[in-house]
DSSP file (Angstrom, degrees, kcal/mol; ACC not computed):
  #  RESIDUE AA STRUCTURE BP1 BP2  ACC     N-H-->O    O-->H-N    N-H-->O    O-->H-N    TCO  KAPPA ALPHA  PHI   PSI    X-CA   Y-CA   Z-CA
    1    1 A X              0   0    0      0, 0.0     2,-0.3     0, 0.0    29,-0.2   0.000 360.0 360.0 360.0 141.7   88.3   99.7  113.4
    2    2 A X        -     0   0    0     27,-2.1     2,-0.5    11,-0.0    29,-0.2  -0.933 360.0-153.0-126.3 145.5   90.1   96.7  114.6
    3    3 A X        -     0   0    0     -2,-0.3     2,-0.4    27,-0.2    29,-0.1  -0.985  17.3-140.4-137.9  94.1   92.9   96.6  117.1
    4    4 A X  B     -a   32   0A   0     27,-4.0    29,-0.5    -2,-0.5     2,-0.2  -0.700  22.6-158.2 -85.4 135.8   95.4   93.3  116.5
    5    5 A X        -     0   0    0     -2,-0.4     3,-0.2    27,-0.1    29,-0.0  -0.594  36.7 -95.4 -98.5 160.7   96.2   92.2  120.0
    6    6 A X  S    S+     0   0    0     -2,-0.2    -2,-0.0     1,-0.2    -1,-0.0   0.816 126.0  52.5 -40.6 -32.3   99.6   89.8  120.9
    7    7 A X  S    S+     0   0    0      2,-0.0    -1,-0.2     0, 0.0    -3,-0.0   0.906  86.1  92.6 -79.5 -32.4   96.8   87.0  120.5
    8    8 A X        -     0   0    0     -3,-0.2     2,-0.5     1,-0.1    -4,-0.0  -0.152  66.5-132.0 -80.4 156.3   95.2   87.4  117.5
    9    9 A X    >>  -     0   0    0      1,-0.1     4,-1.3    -5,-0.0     3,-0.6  -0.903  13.8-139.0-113.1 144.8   96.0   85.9  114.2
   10   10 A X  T 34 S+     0   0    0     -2,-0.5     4,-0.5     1,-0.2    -1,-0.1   0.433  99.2  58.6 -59.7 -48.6   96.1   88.0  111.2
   11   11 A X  T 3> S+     0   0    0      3,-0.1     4,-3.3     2,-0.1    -1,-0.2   0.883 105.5  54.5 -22.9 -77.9   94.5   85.9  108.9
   12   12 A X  H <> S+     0   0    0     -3,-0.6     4,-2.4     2,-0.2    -2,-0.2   0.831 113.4  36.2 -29.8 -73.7   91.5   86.0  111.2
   13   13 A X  H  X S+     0   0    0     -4,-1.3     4,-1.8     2,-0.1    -1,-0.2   0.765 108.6  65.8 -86.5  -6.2   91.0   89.6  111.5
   14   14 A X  H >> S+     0   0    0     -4,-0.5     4,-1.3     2,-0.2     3,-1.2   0.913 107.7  43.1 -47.8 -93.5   92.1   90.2  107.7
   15   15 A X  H >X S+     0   0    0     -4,-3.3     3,-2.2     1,-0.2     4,-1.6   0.747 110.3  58.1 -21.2 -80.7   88.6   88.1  106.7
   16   16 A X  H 3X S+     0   0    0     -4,-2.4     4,-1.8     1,-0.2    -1,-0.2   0.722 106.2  44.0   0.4 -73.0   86.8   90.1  109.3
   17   17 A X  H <X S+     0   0    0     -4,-1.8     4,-2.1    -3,-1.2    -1,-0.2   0.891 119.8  45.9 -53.8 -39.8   87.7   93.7  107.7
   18   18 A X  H <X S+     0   0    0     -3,-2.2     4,-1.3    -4,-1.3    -2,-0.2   0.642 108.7  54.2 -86.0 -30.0   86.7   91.9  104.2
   19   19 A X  H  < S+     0   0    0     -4,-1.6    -1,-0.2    -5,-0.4    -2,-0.2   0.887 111.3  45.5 -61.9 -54.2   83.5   90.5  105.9
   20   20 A X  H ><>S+     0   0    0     -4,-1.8     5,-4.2     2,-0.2     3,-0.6   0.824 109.7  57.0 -69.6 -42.8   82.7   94.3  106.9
   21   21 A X  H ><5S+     0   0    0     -4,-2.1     3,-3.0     1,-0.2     4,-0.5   0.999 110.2  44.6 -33.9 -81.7   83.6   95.4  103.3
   22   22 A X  T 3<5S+     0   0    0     -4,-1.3    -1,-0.2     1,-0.3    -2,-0.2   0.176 106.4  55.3 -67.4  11.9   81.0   93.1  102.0
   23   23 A X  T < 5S-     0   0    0     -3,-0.6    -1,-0.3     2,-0.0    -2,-0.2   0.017 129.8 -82.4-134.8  26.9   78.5   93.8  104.2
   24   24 A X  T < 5S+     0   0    0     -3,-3.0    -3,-0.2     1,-0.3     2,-0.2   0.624  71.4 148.4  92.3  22.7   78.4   98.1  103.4
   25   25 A X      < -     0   0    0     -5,-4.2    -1,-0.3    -4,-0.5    18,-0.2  -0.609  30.5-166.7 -69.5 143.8   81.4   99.4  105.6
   26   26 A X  S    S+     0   0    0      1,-0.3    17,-1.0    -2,-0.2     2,-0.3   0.853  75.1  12.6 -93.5 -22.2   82.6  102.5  103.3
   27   27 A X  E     + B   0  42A   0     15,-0.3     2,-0.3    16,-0.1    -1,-0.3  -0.961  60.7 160.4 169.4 104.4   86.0  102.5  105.9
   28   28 A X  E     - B   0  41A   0     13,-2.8    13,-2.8    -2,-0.3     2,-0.3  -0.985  20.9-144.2-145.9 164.3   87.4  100.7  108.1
   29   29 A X  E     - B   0  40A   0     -2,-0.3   -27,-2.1    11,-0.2     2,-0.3  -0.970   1.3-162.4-115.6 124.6   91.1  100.4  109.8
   30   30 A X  E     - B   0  39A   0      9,-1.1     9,-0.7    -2,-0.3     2,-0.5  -0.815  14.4-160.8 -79.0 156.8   93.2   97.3  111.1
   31   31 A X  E     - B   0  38A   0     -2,-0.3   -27,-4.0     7,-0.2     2,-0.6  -0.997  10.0-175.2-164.8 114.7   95.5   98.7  113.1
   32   32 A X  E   > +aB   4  37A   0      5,-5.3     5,-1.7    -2,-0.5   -27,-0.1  -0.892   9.1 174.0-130.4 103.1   98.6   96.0  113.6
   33   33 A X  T > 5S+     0   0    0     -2,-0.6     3,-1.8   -29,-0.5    -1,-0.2   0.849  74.0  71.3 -83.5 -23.4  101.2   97.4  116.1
   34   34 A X  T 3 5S+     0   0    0      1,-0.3     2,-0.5   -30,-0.1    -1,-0.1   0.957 115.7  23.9 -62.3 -48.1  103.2   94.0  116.0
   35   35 A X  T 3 5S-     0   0    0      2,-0.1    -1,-0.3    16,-0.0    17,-0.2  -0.422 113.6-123.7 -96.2  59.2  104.3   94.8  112.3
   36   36 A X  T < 5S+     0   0    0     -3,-1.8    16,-3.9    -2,-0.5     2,-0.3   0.365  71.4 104.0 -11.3  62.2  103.9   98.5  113.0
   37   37 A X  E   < -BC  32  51A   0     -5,-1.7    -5,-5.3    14,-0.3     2,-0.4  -0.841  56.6-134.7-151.5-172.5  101.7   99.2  110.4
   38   38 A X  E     -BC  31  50A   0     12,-1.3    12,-2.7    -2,-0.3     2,-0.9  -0.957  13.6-137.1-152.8 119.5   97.8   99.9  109.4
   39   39 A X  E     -BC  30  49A   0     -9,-0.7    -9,-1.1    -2,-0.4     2,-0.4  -0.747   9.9-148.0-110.1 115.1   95.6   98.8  107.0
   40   40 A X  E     -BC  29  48A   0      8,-1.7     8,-1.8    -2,-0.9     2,-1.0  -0.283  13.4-178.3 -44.5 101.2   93.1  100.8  104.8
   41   41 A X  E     +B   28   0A   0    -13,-2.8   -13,-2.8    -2,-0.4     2,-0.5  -0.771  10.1 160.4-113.7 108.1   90.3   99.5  103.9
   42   42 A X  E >   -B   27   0A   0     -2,-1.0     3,-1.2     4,-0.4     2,-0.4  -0.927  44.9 -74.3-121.1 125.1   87.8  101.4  101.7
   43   43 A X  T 3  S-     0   0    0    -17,-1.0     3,-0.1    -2,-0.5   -16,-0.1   0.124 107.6  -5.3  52.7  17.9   84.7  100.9   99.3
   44   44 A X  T 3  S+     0   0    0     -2,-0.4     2,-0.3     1,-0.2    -1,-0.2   0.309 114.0 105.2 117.7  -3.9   85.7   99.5   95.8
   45   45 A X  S <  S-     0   0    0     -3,-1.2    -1,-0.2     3,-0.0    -3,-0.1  -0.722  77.9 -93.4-132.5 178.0   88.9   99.7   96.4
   46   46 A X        -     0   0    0     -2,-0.3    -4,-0.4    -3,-0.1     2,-0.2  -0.470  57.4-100.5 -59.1 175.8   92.7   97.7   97.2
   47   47 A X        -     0   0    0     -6,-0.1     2,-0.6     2,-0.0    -6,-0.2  -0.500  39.0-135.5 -74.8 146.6   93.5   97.5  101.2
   48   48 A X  E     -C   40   0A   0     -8,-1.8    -8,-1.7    -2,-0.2     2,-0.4  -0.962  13.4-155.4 -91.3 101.9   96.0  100.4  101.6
   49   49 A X  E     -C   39   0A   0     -2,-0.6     2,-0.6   -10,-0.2   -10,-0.2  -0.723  10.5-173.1-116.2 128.4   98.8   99.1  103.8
   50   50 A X  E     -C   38   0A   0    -12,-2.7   -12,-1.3    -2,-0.4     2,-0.4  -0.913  11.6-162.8-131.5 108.7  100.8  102.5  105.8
   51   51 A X  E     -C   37   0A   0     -2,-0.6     2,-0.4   -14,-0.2   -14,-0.3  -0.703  12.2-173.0 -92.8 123.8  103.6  101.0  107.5
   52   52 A X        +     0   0    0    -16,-3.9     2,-0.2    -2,-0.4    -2,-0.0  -0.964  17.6 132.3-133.7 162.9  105.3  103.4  110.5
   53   53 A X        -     0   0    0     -2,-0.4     2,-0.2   -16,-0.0     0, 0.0  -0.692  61.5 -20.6-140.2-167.4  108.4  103.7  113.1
   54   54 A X        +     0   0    0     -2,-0.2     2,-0.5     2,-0.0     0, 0.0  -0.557  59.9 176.0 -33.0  99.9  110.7  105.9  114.1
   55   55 A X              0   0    0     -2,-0.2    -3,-0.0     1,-0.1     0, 0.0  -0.997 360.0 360.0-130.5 136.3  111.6  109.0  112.0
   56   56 A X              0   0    0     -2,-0.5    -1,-0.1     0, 0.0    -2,-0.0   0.601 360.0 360.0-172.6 360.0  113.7  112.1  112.2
């Protein structure tokens, strides 16, 4: 699981998750509150992107 801070560039921790992929993670999360959203990353498969706000 990854956590994008105000500092970090996107790019950066993208590769990272794809780095983790390729080295046997079955799962892992980025978790990007600056574009409120979270990306899935599993096994064999696309990133999953689950974008959230405000709903009701």
């Amino acid at each position: 699981m990854e956590l994008r801070s105000s500092s970090d560039v996107l790019e950066t921790l993208q590769t990272k998750m794809q780095e983790y992929m390729d080295n046997g993670v079955q799962l892992g999360w980025l978790i990007n509150p600056q574009q409120q959203q979270v990306e899935v990353y599993r096994a064999g498969q696309s990133v999953e992107i689950l974008r959230y706000g405000l709903s009701r």
